[in-house]
Structure formats: structure tokens, C-alpha cells
C-alpha positions as CSV (number, residue, x, y, z in Angstrom):
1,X,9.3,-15.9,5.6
2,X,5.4,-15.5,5.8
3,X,6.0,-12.9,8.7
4,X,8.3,-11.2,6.9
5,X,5.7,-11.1,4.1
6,X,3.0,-9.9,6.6
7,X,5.1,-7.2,7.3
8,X,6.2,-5.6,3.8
9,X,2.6,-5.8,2.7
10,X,2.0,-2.8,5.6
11,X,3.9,-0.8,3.4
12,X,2.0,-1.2,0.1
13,X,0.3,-3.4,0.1
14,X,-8.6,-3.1,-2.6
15,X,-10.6,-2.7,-5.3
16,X,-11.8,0.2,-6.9
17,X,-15.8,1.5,-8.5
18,X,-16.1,1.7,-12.1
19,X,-14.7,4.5,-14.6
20,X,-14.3,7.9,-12.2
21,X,-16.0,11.0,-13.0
22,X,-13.3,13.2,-15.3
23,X,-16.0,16.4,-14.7
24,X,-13.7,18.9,-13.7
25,X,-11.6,21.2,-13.0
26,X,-10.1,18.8,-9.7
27,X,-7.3,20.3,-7.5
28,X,-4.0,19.6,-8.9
29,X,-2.5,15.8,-8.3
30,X,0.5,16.9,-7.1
31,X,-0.8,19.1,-3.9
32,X,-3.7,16.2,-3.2
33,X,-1.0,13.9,-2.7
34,X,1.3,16.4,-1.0
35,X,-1.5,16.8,1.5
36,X,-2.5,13.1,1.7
37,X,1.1,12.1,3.1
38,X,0.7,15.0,5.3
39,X,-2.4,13.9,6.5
40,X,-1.2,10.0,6.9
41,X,2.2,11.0,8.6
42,X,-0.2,11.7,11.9
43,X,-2.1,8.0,11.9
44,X,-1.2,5.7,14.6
45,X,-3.8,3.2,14.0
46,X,-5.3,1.6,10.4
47,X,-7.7,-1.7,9.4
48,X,-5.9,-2.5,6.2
49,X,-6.7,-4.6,3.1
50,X,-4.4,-5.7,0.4
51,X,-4.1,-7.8,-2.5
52,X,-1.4,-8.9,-4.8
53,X,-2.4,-10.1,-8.5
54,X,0.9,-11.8,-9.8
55,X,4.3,-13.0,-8.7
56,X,6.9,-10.8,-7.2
57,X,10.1,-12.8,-6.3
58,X,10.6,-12.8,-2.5
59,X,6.9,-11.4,-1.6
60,X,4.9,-14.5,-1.8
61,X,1.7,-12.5,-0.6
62,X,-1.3,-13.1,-1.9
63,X,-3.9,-11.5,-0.3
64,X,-3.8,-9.8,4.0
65,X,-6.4,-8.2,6.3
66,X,-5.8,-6.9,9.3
67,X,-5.3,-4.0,11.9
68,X,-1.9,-2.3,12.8
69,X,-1.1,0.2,15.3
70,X,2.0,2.0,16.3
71,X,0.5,2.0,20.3
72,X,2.0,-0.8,22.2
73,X,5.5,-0.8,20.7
74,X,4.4,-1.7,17.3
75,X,1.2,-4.4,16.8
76,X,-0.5,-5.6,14.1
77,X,-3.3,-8.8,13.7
78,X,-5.4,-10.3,10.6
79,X,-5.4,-12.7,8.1
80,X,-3.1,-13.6,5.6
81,X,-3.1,-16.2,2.4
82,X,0.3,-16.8,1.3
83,X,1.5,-18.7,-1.7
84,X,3.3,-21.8,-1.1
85,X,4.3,-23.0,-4.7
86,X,4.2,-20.4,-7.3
87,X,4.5,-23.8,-9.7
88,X,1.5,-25.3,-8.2
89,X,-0.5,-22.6,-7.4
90,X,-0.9,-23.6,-3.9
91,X,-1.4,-21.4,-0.5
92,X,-1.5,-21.2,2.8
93,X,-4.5,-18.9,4.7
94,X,-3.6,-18.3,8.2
95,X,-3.9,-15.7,11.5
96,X,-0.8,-13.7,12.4
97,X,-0.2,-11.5,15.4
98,X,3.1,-9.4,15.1
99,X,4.6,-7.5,18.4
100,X,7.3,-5.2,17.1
101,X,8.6,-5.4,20.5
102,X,8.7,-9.3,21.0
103,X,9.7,-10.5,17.5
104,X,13.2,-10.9,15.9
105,X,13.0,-8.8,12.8
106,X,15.0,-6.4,11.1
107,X,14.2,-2.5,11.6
108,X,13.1,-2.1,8.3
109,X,10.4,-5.0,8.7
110,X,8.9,-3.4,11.7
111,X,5.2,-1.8,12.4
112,X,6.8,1.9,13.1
113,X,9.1,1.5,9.8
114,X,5.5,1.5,7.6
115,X,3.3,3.6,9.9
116,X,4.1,7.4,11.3
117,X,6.2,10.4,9.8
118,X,9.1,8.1,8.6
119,X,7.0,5.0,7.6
120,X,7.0,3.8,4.3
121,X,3.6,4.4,3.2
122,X,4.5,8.1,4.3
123,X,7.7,7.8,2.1
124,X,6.3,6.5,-0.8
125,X,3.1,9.4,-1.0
126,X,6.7,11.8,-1.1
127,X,8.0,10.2,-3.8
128,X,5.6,10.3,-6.3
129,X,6.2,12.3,-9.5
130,X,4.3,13.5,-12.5
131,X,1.1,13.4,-10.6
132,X,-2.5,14.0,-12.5
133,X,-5.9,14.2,-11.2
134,X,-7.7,11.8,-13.0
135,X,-11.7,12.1,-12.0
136,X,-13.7,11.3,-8.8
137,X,-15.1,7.9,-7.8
138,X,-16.6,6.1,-4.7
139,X,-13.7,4.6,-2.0
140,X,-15.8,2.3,0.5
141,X,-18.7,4.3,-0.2
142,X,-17.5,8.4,0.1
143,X,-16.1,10.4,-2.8
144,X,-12.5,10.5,-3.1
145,X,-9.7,11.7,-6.0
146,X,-8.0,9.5,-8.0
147,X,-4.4,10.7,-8.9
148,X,-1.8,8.8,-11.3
149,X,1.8,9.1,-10.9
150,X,4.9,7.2,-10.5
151,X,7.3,6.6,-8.5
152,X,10.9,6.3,-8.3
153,X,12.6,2.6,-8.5
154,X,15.2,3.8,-5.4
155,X,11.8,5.5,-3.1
156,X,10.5,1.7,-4.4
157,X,13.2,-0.3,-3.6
158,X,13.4,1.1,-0.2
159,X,10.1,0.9,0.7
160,X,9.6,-2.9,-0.6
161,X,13.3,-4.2,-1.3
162,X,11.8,-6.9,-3.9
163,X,11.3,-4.4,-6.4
164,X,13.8,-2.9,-8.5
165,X,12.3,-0.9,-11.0
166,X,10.2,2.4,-11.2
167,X,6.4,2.5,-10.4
168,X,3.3,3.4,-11.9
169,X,0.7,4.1,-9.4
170,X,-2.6,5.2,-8.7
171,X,-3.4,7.0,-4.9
172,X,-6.9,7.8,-3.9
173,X,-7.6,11.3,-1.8
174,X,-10.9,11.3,0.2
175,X,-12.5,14.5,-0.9
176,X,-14.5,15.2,1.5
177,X,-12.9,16.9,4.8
178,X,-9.6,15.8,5.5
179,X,-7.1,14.7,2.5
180,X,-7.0,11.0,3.6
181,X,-4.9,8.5,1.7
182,X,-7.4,6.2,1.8
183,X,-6.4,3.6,-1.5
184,X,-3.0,2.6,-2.9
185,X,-2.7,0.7,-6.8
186,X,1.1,-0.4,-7.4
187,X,2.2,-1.5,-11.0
188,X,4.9,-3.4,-10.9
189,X,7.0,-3.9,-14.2
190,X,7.5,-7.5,-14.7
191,X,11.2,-8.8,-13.9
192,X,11.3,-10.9,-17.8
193,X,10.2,-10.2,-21.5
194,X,8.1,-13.3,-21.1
195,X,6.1,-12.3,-17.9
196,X,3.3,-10.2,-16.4
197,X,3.5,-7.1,-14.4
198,X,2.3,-7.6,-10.7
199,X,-0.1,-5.4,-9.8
200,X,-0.9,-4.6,-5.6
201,X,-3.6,-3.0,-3.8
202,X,-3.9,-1.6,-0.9
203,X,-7.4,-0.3,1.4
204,X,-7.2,2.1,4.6
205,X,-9.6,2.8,6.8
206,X,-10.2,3.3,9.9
207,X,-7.6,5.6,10.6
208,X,-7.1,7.0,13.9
């Protein structure tokens, strides 16, 4: 289970600077992330950072670092810290080294099913809707665009099959040269009356 974890958070799966600048006019939200999953469908290689704040049933991720790359059949290496009792609030930290090439895992776990022109992360920049510009801020230190939007529970379910429900999510846009993807912020709605929405975030950078 904790690979298998390791391997959906590649498709979401980190923090953010204060309130953004709302000075604008900004291009519109819709062609910034249009261009952003354009841009993204080319990478091979990313250093990623995610972190999960809540509990989403089946993803027992807490927090993951790492590097993935589509060269070499599919790799990817970090850290993870995994929950082991969502009663007790205990966890597991721990490297991990996944070979898409040497591992038993479904297709739709793999390196190559995240990363590239089919990858998740690609499919879920396609999927958003109702997409707003919402101001400029600092992404691991150069200006980038933050755009709102949500997306789809089917797009969602497919991407990460733990979740059910439609998103509401935030994607960050480097601004300067190229229309990186460089930051993902997942809303999750919560699964009970009685519970919390999850929230996930997810850093890229390093892209190549």
C-alpha cells in the first residue's frame, strides 16, 4: 500500500506566499491554464513536493519529496511519511525508489500514467472549468499567476480513484517566460457531514 500511495501522490499531489497581488488586468484563467498543460505535456523529468492536510480514505499520504522521470522506463526516488493509524495519529517516514519497469503495479499506478501528454497531472490542467485569474504572488521565489477553478468529479476520479466528488482547485502559472505549471492546491470535499475537507498540495520544479 505505501507504494501505491507513493505513486498517486505524482498525480496531485507546497505552500504558497501571502495574499497575491489582484493589480490587474492578468491574462484570462482559462488560456494560462490552457497553456500551462500545454507546456507540462513536454516534461520528462520533475523534483516534486507534496502535502496532504486531512484524511482521504485509501490515500494514507502524508507528506512526499522526491524526483520522477519518465527516462529509464519510468523512475522515481524521495521520501515519503505515511500515516499508519488515522486513530492514533501515527506514521511512518521512509525512502522509496520505484522502477516502472521492475515493479508489479497496475498501469494506472505507473510513472508514465502521471508524467507526459497522457499523464494525469496533464489530464487534470484539461479538465478544469470556470477558471479566474486571481492576482500574482511569489512560487519558490519568481512571479507566477494564480488561477481558481474546479474540476470535474469523473476528470478527479480518474486521476486519483479515492475521490469521488468535484474539485475546487487553485493552479499556479510562472509568469515569466514559459507558462509552467509550477503549483497545484486540491480541495477535496469531505466524504461525511461531520468531517473536514482534505486539502493537497503539490510543488514542481525542476522541470526538464
Amino acid at each position: 500500500m505505501p507504494r501505491l500511495a507513493l505513486l498517486l501522490a505524482l498525480l496531485l499531489t507546497a505552500g504558497c506566499t501571502g495574499s497575491p497581488d489582484t493589480r490587474g488586468p492578468f491574462p484570462a484563467g482559462a488560456a494560462l491554464v490552457s497553456e500551462a498543460a500545454t507546456s507540462f505535456a513536454s516534461v520528462r523529468s520533475v523534483h516534486f513536493a507534496a502535502g496532504v492536510n486531512g484524511v482521504l480514505p485509501g490515500f494514507p499520504l502524508r507528506q512526499i519529496e522526491g524526483d520522477a522521470t519518465l527516462g529509464d522506463g519510468g523512475t522515481a526516488t524521495g521520501t515519503a511519511d505515511v500515516q499508519d493509524d488515522t486513530t492514533t495519529g501515527g506514521h511512518t517516514k521512509f525512502p522509496f525508489a520505484v522502477h516502472d519497469g521492475q515493479d508489479s503495479l497496475p498501469d494506472e499506478y505507473r510513472i508514465s500514467a502521471f508524467l507526459g501528454p497522457q499523464g494525469g497531472l496533464k489530464r487534470l490542467l484539461d479538465g478544469v472549468t470556470d477558471a479566474k485569474t486571481e492576482g500574482r504572488e511569489n512560487v519558490d521565489g519568481a512571479p507566477a499567476l494564480r488561477v481558481a477553478g474546479r474540476v470535474p468529479a469523473a476528470v478527479a476520479h480518474s486521476v486519483l480513484p479515492p475521490i469521488g466528488a468535484d474539485l475546487n482547485v487553485k493552479v499556479w502559472v510562472a509568469d515569466d517566460g514559459p507558462r509552467r505549471f509550477v503549483r497545484l492546491w486540491v480541495q477535496v470535499p469531505p466524504a461525511g457531514d461531520h468531517l473536514s475537507p482534505v486539502m493537497i498540495e503539490l510543488s514542481l520544479t525542476e522541470q526538464t
